[in-house]
N, C-alpha and C positions, 0 to 999 in steps of 0.2 A: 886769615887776618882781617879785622875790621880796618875800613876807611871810613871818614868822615868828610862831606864836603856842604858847603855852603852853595847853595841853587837860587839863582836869579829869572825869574823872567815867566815863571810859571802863572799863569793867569787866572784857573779855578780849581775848586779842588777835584775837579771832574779830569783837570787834565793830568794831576800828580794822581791820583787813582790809574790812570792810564798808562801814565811815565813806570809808574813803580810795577806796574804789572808784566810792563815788557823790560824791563831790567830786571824784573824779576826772574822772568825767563831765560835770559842770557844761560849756555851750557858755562857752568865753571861757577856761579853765580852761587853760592850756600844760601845766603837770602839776602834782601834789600827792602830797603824804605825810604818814602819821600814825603816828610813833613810839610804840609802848607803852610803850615799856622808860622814852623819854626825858617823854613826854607832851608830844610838840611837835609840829605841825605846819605844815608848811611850802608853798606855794602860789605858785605862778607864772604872772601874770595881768596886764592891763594895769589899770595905776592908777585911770585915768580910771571903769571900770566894778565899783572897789571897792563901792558900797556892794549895789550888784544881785548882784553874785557873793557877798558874805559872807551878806548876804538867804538866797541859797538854799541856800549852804553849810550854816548855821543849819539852816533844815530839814531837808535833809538828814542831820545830825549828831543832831538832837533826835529824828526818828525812830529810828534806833538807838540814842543815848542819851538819853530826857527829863530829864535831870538835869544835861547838860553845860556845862560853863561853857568859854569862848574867850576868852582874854587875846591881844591883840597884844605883841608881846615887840621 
């Protein structure tokens, strides 16, 4: 299932290059994206295992950016 979310906080587009690579990697992860320009991200995953996927997405986002905030849209 696709999600959609609205991303705050990201600073260049070096660091959504970054962010999207290691959510990308996430196991369970089908694929993902993180637009600068639009500040959305997008993730294709099964439903059932949202709350462990967004868990480490989190991490993985707040290590490159401590500051970000993740809206579902």
């Amino acid at each position: 299932m696709k999600f959609k979310f609205k991303v705050e906080g990201l600073d260049c587009a070096n660091c959504t290059a970054k962010a999207e690579r290691g959510v990308s990697a996430i196991d369970g992860v089908e694929s993902a994206s993180i637009s600068f320009m639009t500040l959305k991200m997008i993730m294709e995953f099964d439903e059932s295992r949202y709350d462990e996927i967004m868990d480490q997405a989190m991490k993985i986002l707040r290590r490159v950016e401590p500051d970000i905030k993740v809206t579902r849209i």
